[in-house]
Backbone as CSV, one residue per row, in Angstrom:
resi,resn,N_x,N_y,N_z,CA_x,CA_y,CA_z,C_x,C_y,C_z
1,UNK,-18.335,-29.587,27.496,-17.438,-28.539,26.976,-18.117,-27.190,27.134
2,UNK,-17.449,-25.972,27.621,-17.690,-24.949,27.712,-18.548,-24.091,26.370
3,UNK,-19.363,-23.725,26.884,-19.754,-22.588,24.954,-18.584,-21.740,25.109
4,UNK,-18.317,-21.679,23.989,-17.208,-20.387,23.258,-18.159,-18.933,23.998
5,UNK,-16.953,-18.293,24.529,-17.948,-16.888,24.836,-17.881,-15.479,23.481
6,UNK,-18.935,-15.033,23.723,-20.012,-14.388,22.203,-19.738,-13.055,22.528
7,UNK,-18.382,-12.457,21.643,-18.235,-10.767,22.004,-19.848,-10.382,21.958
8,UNK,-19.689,-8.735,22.317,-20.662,-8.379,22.182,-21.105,-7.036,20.851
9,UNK,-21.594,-7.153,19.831,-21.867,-6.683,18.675,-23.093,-5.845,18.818
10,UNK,-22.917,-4.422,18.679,-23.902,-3.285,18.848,-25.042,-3.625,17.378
11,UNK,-26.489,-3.582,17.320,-26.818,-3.402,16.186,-26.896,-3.079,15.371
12,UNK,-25.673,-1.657,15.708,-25.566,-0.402,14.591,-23.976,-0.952,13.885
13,UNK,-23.436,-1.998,14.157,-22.157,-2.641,13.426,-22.984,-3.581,12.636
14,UNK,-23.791,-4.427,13.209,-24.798,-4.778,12.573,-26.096,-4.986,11.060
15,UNK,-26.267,-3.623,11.851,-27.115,-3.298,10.633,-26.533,-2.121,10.057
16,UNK,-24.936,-1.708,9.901,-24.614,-0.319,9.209,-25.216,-0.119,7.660
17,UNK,-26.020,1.061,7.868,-26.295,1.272,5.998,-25.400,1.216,5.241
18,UNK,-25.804,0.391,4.227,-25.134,0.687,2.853,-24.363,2.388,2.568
19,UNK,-25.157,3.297,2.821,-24.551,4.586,2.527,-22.983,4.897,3.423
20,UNK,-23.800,4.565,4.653,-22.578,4.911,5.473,-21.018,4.738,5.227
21,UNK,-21.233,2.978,4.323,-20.108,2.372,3.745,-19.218,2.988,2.407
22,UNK,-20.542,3.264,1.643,-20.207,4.068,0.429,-19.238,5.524,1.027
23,UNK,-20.323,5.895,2.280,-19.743,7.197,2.411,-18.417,7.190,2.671
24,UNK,-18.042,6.158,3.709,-16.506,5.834,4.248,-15.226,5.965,2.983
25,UNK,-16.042,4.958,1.868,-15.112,4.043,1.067,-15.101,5.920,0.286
26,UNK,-15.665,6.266,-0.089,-15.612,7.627,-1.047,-14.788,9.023,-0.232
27,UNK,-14.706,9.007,1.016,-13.606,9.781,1.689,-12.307,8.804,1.314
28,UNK,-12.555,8.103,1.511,-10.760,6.984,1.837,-10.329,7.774,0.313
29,UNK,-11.058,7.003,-0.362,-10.214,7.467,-1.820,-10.116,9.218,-2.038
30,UNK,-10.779,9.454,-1.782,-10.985,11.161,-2.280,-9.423,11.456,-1.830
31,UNK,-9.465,10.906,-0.020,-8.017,11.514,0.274,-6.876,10.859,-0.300
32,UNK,-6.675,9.887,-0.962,-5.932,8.860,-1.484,-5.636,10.053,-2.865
33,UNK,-6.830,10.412,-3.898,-6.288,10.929,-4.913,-5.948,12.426,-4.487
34,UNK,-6.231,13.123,-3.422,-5.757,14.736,-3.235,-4.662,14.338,-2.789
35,UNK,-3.987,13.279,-1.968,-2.581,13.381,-1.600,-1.687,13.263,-3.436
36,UNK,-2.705,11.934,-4.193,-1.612,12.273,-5.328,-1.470,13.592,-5.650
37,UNK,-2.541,14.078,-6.177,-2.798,15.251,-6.579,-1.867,16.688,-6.328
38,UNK,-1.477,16.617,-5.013,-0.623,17.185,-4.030,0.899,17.024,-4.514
39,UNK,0.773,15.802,-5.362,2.972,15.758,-5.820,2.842,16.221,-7.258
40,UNK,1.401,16.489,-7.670,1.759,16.719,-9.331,2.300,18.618,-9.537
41,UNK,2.948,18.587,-10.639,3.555,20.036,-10.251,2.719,21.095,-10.104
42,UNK,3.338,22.209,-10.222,1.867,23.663,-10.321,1.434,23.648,-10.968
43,UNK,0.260,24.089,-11.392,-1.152,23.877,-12.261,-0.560,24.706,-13.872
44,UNK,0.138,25.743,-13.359,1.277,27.141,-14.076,1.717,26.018,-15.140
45,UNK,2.340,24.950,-14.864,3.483,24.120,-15.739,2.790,23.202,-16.779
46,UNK,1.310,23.055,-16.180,0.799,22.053,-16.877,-0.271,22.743,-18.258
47,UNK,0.120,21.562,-19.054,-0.189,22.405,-20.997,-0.972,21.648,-21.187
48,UNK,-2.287,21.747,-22.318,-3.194,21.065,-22.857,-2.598,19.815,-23.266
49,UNK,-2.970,18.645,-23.407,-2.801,17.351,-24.377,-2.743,18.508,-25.803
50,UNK,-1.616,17.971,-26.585,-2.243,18.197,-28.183,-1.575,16.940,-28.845
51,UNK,-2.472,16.723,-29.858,-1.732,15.440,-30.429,-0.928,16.397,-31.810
52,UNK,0.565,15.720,-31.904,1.393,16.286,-32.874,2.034,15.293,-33.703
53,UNK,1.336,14.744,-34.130,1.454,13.767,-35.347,2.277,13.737,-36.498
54,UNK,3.461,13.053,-36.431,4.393,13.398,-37.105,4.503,11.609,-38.180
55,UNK,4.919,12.183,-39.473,5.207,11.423,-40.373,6.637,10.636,-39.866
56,UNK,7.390,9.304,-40.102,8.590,8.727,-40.120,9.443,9.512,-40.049
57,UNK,9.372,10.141,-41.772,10.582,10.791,-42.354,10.412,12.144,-41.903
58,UNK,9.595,12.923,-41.178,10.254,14.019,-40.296,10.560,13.684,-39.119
59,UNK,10.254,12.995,-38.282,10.687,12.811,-36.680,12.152,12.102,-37.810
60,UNK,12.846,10.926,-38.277,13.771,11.242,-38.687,14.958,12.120,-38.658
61,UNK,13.986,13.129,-39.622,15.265,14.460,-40.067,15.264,15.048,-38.468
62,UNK,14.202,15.353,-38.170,14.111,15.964,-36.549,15.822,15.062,-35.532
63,UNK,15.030,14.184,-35.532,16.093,13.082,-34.706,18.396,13.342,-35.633
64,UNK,17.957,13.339,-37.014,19.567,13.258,-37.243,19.338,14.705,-36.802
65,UNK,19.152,15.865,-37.349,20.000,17.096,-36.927,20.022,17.168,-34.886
66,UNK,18.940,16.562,-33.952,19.516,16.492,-33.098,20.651,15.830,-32.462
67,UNK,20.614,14.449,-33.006,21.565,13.635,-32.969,23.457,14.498,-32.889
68,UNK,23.454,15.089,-34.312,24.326,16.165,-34.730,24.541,17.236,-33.989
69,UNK,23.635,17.573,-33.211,23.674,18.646,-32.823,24.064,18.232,-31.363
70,UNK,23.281,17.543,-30.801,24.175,16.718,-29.047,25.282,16.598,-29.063
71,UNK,25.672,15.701,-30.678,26.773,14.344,-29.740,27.643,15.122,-30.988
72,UNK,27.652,15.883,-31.681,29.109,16.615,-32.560,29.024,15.647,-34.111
73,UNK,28.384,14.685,-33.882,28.790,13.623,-35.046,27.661,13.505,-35.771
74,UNK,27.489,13.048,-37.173,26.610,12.910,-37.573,25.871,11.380,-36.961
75,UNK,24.863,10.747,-37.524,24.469,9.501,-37.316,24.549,8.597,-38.243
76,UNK,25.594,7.362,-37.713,25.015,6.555,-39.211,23.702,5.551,-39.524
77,UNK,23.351,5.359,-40.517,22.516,4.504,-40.767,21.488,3.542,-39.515
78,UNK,22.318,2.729,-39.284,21.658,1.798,-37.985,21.277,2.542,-36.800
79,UNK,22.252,3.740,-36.559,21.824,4.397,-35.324,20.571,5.391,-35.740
80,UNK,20.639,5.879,-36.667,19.446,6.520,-36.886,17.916,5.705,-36.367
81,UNK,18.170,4.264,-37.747,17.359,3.795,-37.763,16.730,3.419,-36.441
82,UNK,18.132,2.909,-35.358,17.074,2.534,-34.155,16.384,3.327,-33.267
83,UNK,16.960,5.184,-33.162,16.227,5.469,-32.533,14.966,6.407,-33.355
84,UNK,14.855,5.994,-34.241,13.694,6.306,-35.107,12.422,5.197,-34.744
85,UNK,13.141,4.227,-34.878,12.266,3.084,-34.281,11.714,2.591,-33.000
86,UNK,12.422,3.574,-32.134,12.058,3.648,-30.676,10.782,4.591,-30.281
87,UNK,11.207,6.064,-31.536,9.949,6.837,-31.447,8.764,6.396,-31.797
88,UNK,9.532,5.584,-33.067,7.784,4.498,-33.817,7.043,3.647,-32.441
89,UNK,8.252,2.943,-31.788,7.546,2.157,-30.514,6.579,2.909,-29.983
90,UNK,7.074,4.083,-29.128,6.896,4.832,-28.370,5.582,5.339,-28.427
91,UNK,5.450,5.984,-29.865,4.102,6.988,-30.402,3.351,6.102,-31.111
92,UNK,3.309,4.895,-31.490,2.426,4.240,-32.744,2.823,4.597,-33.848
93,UNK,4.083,5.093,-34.140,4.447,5.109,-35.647,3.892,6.653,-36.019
94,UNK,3.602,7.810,-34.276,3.822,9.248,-34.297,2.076,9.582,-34.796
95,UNK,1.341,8.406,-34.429,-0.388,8.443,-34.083,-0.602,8.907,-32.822
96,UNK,0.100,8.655,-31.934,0.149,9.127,-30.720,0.751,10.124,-29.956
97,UNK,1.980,10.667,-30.809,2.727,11.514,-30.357,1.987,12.463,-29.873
98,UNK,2.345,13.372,-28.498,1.525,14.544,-28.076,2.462,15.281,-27.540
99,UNK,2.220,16.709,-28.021,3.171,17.871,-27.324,4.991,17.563,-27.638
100,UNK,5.109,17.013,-28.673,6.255,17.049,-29.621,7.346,16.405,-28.355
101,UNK,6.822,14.849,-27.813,7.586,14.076,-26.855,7.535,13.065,-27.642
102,UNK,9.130,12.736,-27.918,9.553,12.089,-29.085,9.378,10.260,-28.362
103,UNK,9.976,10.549,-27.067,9.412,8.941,-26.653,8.914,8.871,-25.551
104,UNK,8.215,9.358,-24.904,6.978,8.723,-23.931,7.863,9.106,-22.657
105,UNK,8.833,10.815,-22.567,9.665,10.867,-21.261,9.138,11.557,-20.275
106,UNK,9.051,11.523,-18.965,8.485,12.003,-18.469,9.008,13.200,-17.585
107,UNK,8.245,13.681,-17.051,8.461,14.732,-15.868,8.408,16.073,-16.754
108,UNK,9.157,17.267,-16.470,9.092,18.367,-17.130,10.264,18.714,-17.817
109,UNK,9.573,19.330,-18.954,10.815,19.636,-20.082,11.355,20.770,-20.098
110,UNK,12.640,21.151,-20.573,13.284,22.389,-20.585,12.756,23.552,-20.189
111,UNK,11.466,23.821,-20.781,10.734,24.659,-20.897,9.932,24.876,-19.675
112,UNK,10.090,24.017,-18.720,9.406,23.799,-17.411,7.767,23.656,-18.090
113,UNK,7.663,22.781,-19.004,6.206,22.292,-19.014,5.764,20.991,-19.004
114,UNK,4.693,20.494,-18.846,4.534,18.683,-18.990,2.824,18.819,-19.535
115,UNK,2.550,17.835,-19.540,1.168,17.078,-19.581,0.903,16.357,-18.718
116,UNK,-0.491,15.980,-18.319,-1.140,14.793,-17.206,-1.843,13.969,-17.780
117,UNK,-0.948,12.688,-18.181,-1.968,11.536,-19.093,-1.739,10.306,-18.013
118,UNK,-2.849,9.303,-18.758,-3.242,8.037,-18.525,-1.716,7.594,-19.032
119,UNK,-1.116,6.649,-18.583,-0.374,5.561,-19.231,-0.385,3.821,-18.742
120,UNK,0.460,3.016,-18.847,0.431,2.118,-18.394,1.868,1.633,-17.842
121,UNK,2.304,1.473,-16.652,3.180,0.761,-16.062,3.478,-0.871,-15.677
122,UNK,4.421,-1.875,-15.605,4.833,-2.643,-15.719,4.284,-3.594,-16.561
123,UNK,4.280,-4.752,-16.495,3.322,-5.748,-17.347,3.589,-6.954,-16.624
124,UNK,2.542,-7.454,-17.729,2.054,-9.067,-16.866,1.295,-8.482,-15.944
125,UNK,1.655,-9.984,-14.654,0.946,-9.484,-13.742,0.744,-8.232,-12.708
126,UNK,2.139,-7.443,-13.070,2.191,-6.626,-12.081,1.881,-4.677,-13.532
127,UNK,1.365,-5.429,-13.847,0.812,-4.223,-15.155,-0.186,-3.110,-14.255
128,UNK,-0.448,-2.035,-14.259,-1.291,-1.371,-13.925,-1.544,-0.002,-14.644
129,UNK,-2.244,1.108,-14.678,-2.731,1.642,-15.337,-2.834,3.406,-14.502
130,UNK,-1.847,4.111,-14.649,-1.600,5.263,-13.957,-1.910,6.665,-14.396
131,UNK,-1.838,7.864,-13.926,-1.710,9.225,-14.525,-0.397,9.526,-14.086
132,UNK,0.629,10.194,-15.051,1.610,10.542,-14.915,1.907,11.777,-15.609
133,UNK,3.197,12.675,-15.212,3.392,13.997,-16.154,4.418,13.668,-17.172
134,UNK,4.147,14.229,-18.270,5.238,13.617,-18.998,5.189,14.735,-20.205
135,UNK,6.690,15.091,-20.475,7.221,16.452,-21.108,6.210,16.814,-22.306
136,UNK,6.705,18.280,-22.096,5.499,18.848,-23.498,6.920,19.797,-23.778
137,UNK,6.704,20.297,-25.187,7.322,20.732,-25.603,6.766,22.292,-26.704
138,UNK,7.634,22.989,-27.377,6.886,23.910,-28.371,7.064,24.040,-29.754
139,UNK,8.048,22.775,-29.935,8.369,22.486,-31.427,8.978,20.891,-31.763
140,UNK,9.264,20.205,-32.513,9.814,19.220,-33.191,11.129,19.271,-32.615
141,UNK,11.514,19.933,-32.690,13.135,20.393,-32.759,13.469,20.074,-31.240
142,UNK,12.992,20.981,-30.727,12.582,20.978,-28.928,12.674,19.443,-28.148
143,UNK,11.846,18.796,-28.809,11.242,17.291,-28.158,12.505,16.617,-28.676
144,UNK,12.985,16.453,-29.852,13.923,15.598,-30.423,15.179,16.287,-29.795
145,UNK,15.442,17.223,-29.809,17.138,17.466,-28.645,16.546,17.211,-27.417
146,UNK,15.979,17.396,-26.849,15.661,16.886,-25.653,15.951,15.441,-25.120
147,UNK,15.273,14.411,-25.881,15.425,13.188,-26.010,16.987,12.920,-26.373
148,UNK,17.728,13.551,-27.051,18.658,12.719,-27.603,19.318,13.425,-26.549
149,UNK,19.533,14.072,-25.389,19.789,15.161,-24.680,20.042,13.543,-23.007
150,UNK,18.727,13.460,-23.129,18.268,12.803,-22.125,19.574,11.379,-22.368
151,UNK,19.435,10.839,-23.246,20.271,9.703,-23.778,21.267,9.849,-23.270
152,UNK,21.988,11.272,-23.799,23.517,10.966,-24.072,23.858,11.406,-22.081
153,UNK,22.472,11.969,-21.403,23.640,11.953,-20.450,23.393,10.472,-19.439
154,UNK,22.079,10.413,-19.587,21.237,9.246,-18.319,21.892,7.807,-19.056
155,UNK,21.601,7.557,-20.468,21.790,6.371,-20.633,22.853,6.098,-22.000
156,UNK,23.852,5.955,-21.173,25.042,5.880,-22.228,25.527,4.403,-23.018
157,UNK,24.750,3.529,-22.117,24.812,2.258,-22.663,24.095,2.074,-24.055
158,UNK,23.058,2.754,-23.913,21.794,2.701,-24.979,22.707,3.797,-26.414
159,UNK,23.182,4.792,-25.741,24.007,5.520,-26.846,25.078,4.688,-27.530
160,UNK,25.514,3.924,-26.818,27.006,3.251,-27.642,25.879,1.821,-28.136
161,UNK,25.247,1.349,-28.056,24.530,0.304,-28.373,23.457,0.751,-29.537
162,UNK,23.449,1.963,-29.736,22.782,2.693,-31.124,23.796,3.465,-31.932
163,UNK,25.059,3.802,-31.404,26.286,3.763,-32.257,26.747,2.655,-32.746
164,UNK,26.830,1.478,-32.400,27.377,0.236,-32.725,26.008,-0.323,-33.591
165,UNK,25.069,-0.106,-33.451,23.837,-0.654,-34.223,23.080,-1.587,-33.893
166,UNK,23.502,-2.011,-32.789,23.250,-2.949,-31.664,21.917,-2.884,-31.107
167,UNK,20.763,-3.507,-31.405,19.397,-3.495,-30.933,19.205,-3.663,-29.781
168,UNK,19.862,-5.074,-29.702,20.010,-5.459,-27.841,20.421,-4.717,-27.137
169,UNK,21.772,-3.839,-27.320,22.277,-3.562,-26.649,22.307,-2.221,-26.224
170,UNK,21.428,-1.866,-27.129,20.259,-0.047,-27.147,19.834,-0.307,-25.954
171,UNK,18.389,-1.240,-26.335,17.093,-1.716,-25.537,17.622,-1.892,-23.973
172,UNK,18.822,-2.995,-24.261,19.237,-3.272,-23.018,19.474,-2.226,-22.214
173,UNK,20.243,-1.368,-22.581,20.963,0.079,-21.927,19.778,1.094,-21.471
174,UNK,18.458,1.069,-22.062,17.821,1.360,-21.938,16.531,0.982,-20.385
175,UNK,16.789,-0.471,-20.674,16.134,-1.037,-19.270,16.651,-0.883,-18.423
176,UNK,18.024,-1.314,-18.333,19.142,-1.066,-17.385,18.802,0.149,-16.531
177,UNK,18.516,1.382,-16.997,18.768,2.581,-16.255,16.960,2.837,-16.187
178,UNK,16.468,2.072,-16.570,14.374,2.546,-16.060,14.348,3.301,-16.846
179,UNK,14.671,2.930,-18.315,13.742,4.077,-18.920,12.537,3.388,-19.145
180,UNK,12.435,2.344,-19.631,10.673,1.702,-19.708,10.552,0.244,-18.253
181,UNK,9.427,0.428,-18.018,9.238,-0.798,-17.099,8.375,-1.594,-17.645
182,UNK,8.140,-2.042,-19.250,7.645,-3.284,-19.600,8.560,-4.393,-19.973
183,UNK,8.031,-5.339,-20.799,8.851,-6.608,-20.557,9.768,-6.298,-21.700
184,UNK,11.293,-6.248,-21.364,12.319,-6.103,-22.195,12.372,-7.018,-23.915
185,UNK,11.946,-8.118,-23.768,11.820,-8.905,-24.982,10.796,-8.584,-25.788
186,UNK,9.512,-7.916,-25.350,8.532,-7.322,-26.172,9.076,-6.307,-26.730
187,UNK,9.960,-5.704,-25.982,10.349,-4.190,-26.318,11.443,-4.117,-27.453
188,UNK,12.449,-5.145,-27.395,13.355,-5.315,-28.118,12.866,-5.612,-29.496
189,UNK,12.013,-6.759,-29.576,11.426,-7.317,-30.644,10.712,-6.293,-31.187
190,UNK,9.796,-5.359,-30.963,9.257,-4.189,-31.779,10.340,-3.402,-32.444
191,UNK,11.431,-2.852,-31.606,12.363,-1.725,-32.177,13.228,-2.121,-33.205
192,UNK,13.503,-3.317,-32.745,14.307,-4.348,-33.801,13.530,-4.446,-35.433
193,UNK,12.390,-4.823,-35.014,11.406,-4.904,-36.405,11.246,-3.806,-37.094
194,UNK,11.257,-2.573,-36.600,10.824,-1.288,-36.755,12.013,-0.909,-37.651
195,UNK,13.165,-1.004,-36.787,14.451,-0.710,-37.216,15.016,-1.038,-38.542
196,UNK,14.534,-2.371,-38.504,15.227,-3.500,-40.089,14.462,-2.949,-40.795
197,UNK,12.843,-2.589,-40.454,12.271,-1.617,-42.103,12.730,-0.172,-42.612
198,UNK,12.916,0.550,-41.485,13.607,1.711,-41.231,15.054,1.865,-42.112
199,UNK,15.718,0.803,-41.822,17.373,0.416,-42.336,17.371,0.459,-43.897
200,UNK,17.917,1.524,-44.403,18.342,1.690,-45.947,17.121,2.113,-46.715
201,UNK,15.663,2.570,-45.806,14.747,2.866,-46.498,14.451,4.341,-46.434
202,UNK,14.457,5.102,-47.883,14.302,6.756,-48.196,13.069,7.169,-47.070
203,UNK,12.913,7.686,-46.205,11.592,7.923,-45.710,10.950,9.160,-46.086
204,UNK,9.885,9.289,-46.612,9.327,10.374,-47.009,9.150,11.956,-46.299
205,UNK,9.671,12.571,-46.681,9.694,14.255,-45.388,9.087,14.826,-46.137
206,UNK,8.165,14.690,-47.076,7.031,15.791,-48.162,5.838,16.537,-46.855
207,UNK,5.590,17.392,-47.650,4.250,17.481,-46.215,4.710,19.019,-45.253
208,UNK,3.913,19.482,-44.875,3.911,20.528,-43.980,5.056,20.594,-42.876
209,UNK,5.739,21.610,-42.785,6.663,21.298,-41.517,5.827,21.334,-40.346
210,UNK,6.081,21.015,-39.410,5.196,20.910,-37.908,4.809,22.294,-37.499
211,UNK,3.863,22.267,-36.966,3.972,23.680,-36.430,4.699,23.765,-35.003
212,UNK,4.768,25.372,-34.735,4.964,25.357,-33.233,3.950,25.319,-32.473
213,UNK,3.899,25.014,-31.147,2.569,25.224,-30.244,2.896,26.479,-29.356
214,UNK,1.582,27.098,-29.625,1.468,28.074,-28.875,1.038,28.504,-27.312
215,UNK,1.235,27.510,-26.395,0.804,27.509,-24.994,0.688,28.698,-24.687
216,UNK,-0.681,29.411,-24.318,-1.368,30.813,-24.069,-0.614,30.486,-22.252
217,UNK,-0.105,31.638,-21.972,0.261,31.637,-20.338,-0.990,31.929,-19.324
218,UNK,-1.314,31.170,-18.338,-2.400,31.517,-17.461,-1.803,33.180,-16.786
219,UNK,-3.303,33.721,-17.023,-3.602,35.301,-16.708,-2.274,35.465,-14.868
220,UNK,-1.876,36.728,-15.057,-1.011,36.835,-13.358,-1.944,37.492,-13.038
221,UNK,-1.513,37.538,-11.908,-1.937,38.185,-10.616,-3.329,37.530,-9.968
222,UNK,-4.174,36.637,-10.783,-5.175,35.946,-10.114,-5.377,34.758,-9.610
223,UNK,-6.106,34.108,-8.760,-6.719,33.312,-7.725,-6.183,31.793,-8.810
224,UNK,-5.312,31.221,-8.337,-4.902,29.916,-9.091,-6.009,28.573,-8.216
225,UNK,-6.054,27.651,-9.143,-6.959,26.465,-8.697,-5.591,25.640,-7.895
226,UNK,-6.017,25.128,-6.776,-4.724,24.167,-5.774,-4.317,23.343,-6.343
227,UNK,-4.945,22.811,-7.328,-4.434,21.360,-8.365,-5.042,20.949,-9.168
228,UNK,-3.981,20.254,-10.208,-4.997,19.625,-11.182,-5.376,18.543,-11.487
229,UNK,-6.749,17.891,-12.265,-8.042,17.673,-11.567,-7.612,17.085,-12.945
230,UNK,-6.298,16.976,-14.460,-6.689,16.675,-15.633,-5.877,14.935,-15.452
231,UNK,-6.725,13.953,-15.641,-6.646,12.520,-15.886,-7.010,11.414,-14.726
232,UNK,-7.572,12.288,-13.580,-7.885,12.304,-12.388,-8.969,10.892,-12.424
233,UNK,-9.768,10.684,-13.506,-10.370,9.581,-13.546,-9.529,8.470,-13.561
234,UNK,-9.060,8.277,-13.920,-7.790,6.982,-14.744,-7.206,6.672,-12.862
235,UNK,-7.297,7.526,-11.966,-6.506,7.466,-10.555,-7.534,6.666,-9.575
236,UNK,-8.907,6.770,-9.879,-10.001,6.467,-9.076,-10.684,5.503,-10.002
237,UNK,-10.260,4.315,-10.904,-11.428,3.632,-11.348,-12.015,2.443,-10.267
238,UNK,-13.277,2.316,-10.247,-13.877,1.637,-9.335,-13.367,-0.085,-8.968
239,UNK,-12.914,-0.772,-7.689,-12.704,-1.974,-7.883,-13.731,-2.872,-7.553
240,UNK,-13.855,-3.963,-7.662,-15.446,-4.786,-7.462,-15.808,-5.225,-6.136
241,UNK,-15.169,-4.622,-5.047,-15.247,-4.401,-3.769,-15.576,-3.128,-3.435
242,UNK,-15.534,-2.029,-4.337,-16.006,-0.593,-3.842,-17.281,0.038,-3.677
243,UNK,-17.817,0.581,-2.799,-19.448,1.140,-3.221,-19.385,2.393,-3.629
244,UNK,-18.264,2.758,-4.607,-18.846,4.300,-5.116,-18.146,4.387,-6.894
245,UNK,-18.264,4.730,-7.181,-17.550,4.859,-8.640,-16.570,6.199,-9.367
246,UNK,-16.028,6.272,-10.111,-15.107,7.660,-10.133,-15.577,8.813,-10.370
247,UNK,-16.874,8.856,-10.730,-17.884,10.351,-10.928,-17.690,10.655,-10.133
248,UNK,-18.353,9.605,-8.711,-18.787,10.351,-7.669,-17.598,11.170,-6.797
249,UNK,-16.352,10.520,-6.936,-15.346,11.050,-6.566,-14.922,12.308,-6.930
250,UNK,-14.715,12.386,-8.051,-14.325,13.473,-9.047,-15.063,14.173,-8.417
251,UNK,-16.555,14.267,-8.327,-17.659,15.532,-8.139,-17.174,15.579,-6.577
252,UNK,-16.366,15.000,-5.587,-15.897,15.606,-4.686,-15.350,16.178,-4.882
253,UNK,-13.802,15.890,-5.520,-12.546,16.862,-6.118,-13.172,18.229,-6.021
254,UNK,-13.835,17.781,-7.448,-13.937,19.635,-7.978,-14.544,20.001,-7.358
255,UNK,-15.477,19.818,-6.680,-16.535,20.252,-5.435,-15.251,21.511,-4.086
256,UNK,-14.932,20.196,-4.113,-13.232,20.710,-3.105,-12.712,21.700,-3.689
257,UNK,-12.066,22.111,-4.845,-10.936,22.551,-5.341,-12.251,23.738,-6.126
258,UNK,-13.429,23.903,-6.090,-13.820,24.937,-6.405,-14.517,25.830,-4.869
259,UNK,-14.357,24.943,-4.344,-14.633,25.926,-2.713,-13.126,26.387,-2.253
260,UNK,-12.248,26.128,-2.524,-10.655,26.662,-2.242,-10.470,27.519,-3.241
261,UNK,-11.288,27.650,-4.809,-11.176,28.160,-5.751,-11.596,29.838,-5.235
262,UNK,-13.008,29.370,-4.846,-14.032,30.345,-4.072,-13.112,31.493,-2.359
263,UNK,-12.583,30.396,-2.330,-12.138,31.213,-0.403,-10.744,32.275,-1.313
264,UNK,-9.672,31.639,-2.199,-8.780,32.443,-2.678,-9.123,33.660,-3.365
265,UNK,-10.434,33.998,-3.735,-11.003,34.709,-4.548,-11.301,35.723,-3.229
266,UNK,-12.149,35.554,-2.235,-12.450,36.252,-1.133,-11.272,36.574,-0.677
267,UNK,-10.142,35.683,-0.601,-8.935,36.457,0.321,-8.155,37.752,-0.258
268,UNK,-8.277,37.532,-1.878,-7.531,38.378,-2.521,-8.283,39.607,-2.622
């Protein structure tokens, strides 16, 4: 039998350094996160994280006078309760709430502003762990018409299924149109639970009214940074096939985006 014939393999495929590999694998990604980087909005739109921690019984009152104020009607009882209980989902019971976004909506708000956080998308197996923009706001009031804003026009199933008092048929109306991409029966079962404690119970509104936030406007007329660089870790965490880790990345980024920082400064 014939020998099998033996491509021919340079020693430098061979013996390639370790660095070289690192070096490869740490461009691939760098350009992987500047293309994200590249769809997130202008740097102008984007507002600090603040956490705005709200008690039950004000996101509540917040939620009926928007409610009232959208849809012409007051709210009764069950409908309150469930989308009170959606915000509880949403924020941890308003431990989490940030920038007065009543449930976890994304993109930019009225006000043309957002935030750049970590979140988490789908579940099970296809669960993963993203940076996304997601609305900021400058008051209580703001975030809660907004939301109930968002409802009455995107998801009308979820509106007549929180008029009727209908848990399922909220939640459902709710998946239906992508407002959340985790597993619908986890989701139901929290709001539902949330809801039945919520249902016929006084909730307390004692306590400070919220404040407003004051988002300081970035200075005009000067040298803007090309993008932003805020949750940028959470985009690059290392996989157990990679030779570089998300520091090292990052310290490209800003490396990058402060030499473009540097040339806009000279041009102007």
């Amino acid at each position: 039998m014939a020998a099998a014939a033996i491509l021919p393999v340079s020693v430098s495929e061979l013996r390639e350094p370790q660095e070289a590999k690192a070096s490869r694998a740490a461009e691939a990604q760098f350009k992987q996160a500047l293309e994200g980087a590249k769809k997130a909005p202008a740097v102008g739109n984007l507002v600090p994280v603040v956490r705005t921690q709200l008690s039950a019984g004000q996101a509540q009152e917040a939620l009926r006078a928007a409610w009232e104020n959208v849809t012409g009607e007051a709210p009764s009882d069950k409908t309150l309760a469930l989308i009170t209980a959606q915000w509880a989902h949403e924020t941890g019971n308003g431990a989490s709430m940030y920038n007065y976004n009543f449930a976890g909506i994304k993109g930019t708000g009225p006000s043309g502003l957002s935030v750049a956080q970590s979140t988490k998308e789908g579940w099970g197996d296809t669960e993963r762990r993203i940076v996304d923009n997601f609305r900021a706001y400058r008051t209580a009031e703001e975030g809660a018409t907004d939301y109930v804003q968002l409802l009455a026009r995107r998801f009308p199933d979820a509106v007549q299924g929180a008029k009727d008092g209908d848990p399922a048929a909220f939640v459902r109306g709710l998946k239906s149109r992508g407002y959340f991409t985790g597993n619908e029966g986890a989701y139901l079962n929290s709001v539902a639970n949330i809801a039945g404690r919520y249902l016929g119970q006084e909730l307390d509104v004692s306590g400070a009214a919220p404040p407003s936030l004051d988002y300081r406007p970035r200075p005009s007329g000067g040298p803007q940074l090309p993008m932003d660089l805020q949750g940028l870790y959470a985009q690059m965490a290392p996989t157990p096939d990679s030779y570089v880790d998300a520091l090292s990345i990052t310290d490209q980024v800003n490396r990058a985006a402060l030499r473009a920082f540097a040339g806009n400064r000279e041009d102007s």
